[in-house]
RODO-2510 file (C-alpha; in nm, 4 decimals, decimal comma):
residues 166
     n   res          X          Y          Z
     1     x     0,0000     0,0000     0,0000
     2     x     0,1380     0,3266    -0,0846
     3     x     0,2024     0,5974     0,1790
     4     x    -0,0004     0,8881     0,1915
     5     x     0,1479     1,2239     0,1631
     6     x    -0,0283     1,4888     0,3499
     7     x     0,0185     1,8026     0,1873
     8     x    -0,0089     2,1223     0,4112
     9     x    -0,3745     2,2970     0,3176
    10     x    -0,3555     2,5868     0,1248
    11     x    -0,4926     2,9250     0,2515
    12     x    -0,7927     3,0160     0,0134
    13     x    -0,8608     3,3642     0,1099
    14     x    -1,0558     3,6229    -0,0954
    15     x    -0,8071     3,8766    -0,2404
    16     x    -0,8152     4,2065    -0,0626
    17     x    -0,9992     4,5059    -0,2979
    18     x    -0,8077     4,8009    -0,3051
    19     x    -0,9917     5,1262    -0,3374
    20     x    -0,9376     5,1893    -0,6576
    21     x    -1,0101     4,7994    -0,7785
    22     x    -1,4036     4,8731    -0,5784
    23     x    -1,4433     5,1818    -0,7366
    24     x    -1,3917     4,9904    -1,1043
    25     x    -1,6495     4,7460    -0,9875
    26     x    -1,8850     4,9300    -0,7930
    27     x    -1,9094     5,3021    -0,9040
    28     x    -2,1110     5,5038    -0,7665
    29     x    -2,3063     5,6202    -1,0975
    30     x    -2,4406     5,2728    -1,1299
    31     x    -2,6296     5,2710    -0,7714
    32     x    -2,9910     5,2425    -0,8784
    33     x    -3,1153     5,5120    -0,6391
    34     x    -3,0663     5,8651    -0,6073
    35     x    -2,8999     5,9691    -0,2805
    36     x    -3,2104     6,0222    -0,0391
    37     x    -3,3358     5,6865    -0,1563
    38     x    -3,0189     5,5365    -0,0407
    39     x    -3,0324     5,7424     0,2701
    40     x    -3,3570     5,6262     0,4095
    41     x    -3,2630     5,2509     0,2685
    42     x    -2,9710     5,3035     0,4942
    43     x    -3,1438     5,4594     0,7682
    44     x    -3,3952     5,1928     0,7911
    45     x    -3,1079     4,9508     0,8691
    46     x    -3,1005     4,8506     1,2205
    47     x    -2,7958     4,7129     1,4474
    48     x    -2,7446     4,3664     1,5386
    49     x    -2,7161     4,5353     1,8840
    50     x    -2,4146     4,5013     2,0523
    51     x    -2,3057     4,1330     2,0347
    52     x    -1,9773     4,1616     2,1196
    53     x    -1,9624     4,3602     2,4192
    54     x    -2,3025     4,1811     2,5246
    55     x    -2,1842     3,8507     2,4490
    56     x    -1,8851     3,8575     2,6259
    57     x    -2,0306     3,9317     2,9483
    58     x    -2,3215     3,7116     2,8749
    59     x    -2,0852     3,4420     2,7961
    60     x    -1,8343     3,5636     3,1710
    61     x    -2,1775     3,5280     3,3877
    62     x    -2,3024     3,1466     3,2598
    63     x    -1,9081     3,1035     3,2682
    64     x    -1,9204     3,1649     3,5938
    65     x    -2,2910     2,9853     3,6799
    66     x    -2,4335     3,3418     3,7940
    67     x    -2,7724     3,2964     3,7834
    68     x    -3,1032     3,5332     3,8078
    69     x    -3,0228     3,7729     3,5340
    70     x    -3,2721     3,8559     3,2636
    71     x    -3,1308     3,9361     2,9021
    72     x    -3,2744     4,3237     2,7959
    73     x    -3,6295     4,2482     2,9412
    74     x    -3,9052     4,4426     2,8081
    75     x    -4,0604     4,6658     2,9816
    76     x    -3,7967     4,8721     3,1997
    77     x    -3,7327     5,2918     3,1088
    78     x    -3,4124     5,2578     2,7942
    79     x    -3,4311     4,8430     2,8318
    80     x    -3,1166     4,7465     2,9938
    81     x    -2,8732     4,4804     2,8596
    82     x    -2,8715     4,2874     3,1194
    83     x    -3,1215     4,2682     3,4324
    84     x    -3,1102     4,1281     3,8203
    85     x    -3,4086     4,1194     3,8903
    86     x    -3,4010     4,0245     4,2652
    87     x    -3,1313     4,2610     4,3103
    88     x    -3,3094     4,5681     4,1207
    89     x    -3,0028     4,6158     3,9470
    90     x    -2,9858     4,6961     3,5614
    91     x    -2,6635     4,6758     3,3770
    92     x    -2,6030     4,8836     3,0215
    93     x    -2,2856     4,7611     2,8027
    94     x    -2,2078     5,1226     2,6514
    95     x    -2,0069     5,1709     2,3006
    96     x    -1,7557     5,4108     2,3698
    97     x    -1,8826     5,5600     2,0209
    98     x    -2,2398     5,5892     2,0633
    99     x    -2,1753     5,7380     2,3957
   100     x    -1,9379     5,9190     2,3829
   101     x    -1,7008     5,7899     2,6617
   102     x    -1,4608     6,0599     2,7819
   103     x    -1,1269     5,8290     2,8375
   104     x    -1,1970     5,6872     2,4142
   105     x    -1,3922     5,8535     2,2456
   106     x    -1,2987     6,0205     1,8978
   107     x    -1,5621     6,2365     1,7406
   108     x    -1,5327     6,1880     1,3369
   109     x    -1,3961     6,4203     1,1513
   110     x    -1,6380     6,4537     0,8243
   111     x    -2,0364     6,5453     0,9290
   112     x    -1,9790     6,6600     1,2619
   113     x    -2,3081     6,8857     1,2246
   114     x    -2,4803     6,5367     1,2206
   115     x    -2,2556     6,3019     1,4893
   116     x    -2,2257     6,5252     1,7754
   117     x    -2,5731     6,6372     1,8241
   118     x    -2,6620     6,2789     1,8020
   119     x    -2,4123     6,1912     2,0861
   120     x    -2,5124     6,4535     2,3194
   121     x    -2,8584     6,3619     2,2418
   122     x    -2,7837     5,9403     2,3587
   123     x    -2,6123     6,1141     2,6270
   124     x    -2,9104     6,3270     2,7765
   125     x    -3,0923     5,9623     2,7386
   126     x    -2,8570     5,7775     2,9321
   127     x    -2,9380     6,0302     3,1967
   128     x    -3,2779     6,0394     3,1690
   129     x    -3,3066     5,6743     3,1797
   130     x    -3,0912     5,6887     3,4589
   131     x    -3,3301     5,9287     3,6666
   132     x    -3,6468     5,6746     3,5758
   133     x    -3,4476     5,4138     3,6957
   134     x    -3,3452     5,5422     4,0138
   135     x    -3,6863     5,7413     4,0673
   136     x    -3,8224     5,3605     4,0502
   137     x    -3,5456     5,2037     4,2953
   138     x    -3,3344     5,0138     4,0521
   139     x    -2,9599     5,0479     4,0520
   140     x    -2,7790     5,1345     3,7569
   141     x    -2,4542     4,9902     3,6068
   142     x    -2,3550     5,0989     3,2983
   143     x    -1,9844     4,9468     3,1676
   144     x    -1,8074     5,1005     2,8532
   145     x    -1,6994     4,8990     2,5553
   146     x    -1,3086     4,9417     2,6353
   147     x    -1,3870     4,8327     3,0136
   148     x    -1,5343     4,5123     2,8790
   149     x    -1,2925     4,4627     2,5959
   150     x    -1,0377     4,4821     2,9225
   151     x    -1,2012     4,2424     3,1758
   152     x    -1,2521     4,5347     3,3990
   153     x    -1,5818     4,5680     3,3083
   154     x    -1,6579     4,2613     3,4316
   155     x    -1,4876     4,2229     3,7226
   156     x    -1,6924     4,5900     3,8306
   157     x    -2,0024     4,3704     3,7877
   158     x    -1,8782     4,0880     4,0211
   159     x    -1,8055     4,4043     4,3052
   160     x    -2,1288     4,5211     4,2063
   161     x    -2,3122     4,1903     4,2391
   162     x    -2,1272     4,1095     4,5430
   163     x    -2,2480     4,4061     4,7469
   164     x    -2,5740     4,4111     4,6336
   165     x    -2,5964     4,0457     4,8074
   166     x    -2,4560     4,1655     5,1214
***
Protein backbone atom coordinates (compact mmCIF):
# COMPACT_ATOMS: atom_id res chain seq x y z
CA UNK A 1 0.00 0.00 0.00
CA UNK A 2 1.38 3.27 -0.85
CA UNK A 3 2.02 5.97 1.79
CA UNK A 4 0.00 8.88 1.91
CA UNK A 5 1.48 12.24 1.63
CA UNK A 6 -0.28 14.89 3.50
CA UNK A 7 0.18 18.03 1.87
CA UNK A 8 -0.09 21.22 4.11
CA UNK A 9 -3.74 22.97 3.18
CA UNK A 10 -3.56 25.87 1.25
CA UNK A 11 -4.93 29.25 2.52
CA UNK A 12 -7.93 30.16 0.13
CA UNK A 13 -8.61 33.64 1.10
CA UNK A 14 -10.56 36.23 -0.95
CA UNK A 15 -8.07 38.77 -2.40
CA UNK A 16 -8.15 42.06 -0.63
CA UNK A 17 -9.99 45.06 -2.98
CA UNK A 18 -8.08 48.01 -3.05
CA UNK A 19 -9.92 51.26 -3.37
CA UNK A 20 -9.38 51.89 -6.58
CA UNK A 21 -10.10 47.99 -7.78
CA UNK A 22 -14.04 48.73 -5.78
CA UNK A 23 -14.43 51.82 -7.37
CA UNK A 24 -13.92 49.90 -11.04
CA UNK A 25 -16.50 47.46 -9.88
CA UNK A 26 -18.85 49.30 -7.93
CA UNK A 27 -19.09 53.02 -9.04
CA UNK A 28 -21.11 55.04 -7.66
CA UNK A 29 -23.06 56.20 -10.98
CA UNK A 30 -24.41 52.73 -11.30
CA UNK A 31 -26.30 52.71 -7.71
CA UNK A 32 -29.91 52.43 -8.78
CA UNK A 33 -31.15 55.12 -6.39
CA UNK A 34 -30.66 58.65 -6.07
CA UNK A 35 -29.00 59.69 -2.81
CA UNK A 36 -32.10 60.22 -0.39
CA UNK A 37 -33.36 56.86 -1.56
CA UNK A 38 -30.19 55.36 -0.41
CA UNK A 39 -30.32 57.42 2.70
CA UNK A 40 -33.57 56.26 4.10
CA UNK A 41 -32.63 52.51 2.68
CA UNK A 42 -29.71 53.04 4.94
CA UNK A 43 -31.44 54.59 7.68
CA UNK A 44 -33.95 51.93 7.91
CA UNK A 45 -31.08 49.51 8.69
CA UNK A 46 -31.00 48.51 12.20
CA UNK A 47 -27.96 47.13 14.47
CA UNK A 48 -27.45 43.66 15.39
CA UNK A 49 -27.16 45.35 18.84
CA UNK A 50 -24.15 45.01 20.52
CA UNK A 51 -23.06 41.33 20.35
CA UNK A 52 -19.77 41.62 21.20
CA UNK A 53 -19.62 43.60 24.19
CA UNK A 54 -23.03 41.81 25.25
CA UNK A 55 -21.84 38.51 24.49
CA UNK A 56 -18.85 38.57 26.26
CA UNK A 57 -20.31 39.32 29.48
CA UNK A 58 -23.22 37.12 28.75
CA UNK A 59 -20.85 34.42 27.96
CA UNK A 60 -18.34 35.64 31.71
CA UNK A 61 -21.78 35.28 33.88
CA UNK A 62 -23.02 31.47 32.60
CA UNK A 63 -19.08 31.04 32.68
CA UNK A 64 -19.20 31.65 35.94
CA UNK A 65 -22.91 29.85 36.80
CA UNK A 66 -24.33 33.42 37.94
CA UNK A 67 -27.72 32.96 37.83
CA UNK A 68 -31.03 35.33 38.08
CA UNK A 69 -30.23 37.73 35.34
CA UNK A 70 -32.72 38.56 32.64
CA UNK A 71 -31.31 39.36 29.02
CA UNK A 72 -32.74 43.24 27.96
CA UNK A 73 -36.30 42.48 29.41
CA UNK A 74 -39.05 44.43 28.08
CA UNK A 75 -40.60 46.66 29.82
CA UNK A 76 -37.97 48.72 32.00
CA UNK A 77 -37.33 52.92 31.09
CA UNK A 78 -34.12 52.58 27.94
CA UNK A 79 -34.31 48.43 28.32
CA UNK A 80 -31.17 47.46 29.94
CA UNK A 81 -28.73 44.80 28.60
CA UNK A 82 -28.72 42.87 31.19
CA UNK A 83 -31.22 42.68 34.32
CA UNK A 84 -31.10 41.28 38.20
CA UNK A 85 -34.09 41.19 38.90
CA UNK A 86 -34.01 40.25 42.65
CA UNK A 87 -31.31 42.61 43.10
CA UNK A 88 -33.09 45.68 41.21
CA UNK A 89 -30.03 46.16 39.47
CA UNK A 90 -29.86 46.96 35.61
CA UNK A 91 -26.63 46.76 33.77
CA UNK A 92 -26.03 48.84 30.22
CA UNK A 93 -22.86 47.61 28.03
CA UNK A 94 -22.08 51.23 26.51
CA UNK A 95 -20.07 51.71 23.01
CA UNK A 96 -17.56 54.11 23.70
CA UNK A 97 -18.83 55.60 20.21
CA UNK A 98 -22.40 55.89 20.63
CA UNK A 99 -21.75 57.38 23.96
CA UNK A 100 -19.38 59.19 23.83
CA UNK A 101 -17.01 57.90 26.62
CA UNK A 102 -14.61 60.60 27.82
CA UNK A 103 -11.27 58.29 28.38
CA UNK A 104 -11.97 56.87 24.14
CA UNK A 105 -13.92 58.54 22.46
CA UNK A 106 -12.99 60.20 18.98
CA UNK A 107 -15.62 62.36 17.41
CA UNK A 108 -15.33 61.88 13.37
CA UNK A 109 -13.96 64.20 11.51
CA UNK A 110 -16.38 64.54 8.24
CA UNK A 111 -20.36 65.45 9.29
CA UNK A 112 -19.79 66.60 12.62
CA UNK A 113 -23.08 68.86 12.25
CA UNK A 114 -24.80 65.37 12.21
CA UNK A 115 -22.56 63.02 14.89
CA UNK A 116 -22.26 65.25 17.75
CA UNK A 117 -25.73 66.37 18.24
CA UNK A 118 -26.62 62.79 18.02
CA UNK A 119 -24.12 61.91 20.86
CA UNK A 120 -25.12 64.54 23.19
CA UNK A 121 -28.58 63.62 22.42
CA UNK A 122 -27.84 59.40 23.59
CA UNK A 123 -26.12 61.14 26.27
CA UNK A 124 -29.10 63.27 27.76
CA UNK A 125 -30.92 59.62 27.39
CA UNK A 126 -28.57 57.77 29.32
CA UNK A 127 -29.38 60.30 31.97
CA UNK A 128 -32.78 60.39 31.69
CA UNK A 129 -33.07 56.74 31.80
CA UNK A 130 -30.91 56.89 34.59
CA UNK A 131 -33.30 59.29 36.67
CA UNK A 132 -36.47 56.75 35.76
CA UNK A 133 -34.48 54.14 36.96
CA UNK A 134 -33.45 55.42 40.14
CA UNK A 135 -36.86 57.41 40.67
CA UNK A 136 -38.22 53.61 40.50
CA UNK A 137 -35.46 52.04 42.95
CA UNK A 138 -33.34 50.14 40.52
CA UNK A 139 -29.60 50.48 40.52
CA UNK A 140 -27.79 51.35 37.57
CA UNK A 141 -24.54 49.90 36.07
CA UNK A 142 -23.55 50.99 32.98
CA UNK A 143 -19.84 49.47 31.68
CA UNK A 144 -18.07 51.00 28.53
CA UNK A 145 -16.99 48.99 25.55
CA UNK A 146 -13.09 49.42 26.35
CA UNK A 147 -13.87 48.33 30.14
CA UNK A 148 -15.34 45.12 28.79
CA UNK A 149 -12.93 44.63 25.96
CA UNK A 150 -10.38 44.82 29.23
CA UNK A 151 -12.01 42.42 31.76
CA UNK A 152 -12.52 45.35 33.99
CA UNK A 153 -15.82 45.68 33.08
CA UNK A 154 -16.58 42.61 34.32
CA UNK A 155 -14.88 42.23 37.23
CA UNK A 156 -16.92 45.90 38.31
CA UNK A 157 -20.02 43.70 37.88
CA UNK A 158 -18.78 40.88 40.21
CA UNK A 159 -18.05 44.04 43.05
CA UNK A 160 -21.29 45.21 42.06
CA UNK A 161 -23.12 41.90 42.39
CA UNK A 162 -21.27 41.10 45.43
CA UNK A 163 -22.48 44.06 47.47
CA UNK A 164 -25.74 44.11 46.34
CA UNK A 165 -25.96 40.46 48.07
CA UNK A 166 -24.56 41.65 51.21
Amino acid sequence: MADIVAYPATRLTRPRCSRIFRMFMFPPWMDTFNREERSEIMRRVRSARNASTEGTIVGALRCRHIRGWKLRPPGLPGLPDLFFPNLKLAVFLDGCFWHGCPRCFRAPSSRTEYWRPKIVRNQKRDRKVNRLLRGQGYGILRLWEHEIKSGKGFARLLRRLQLAEE
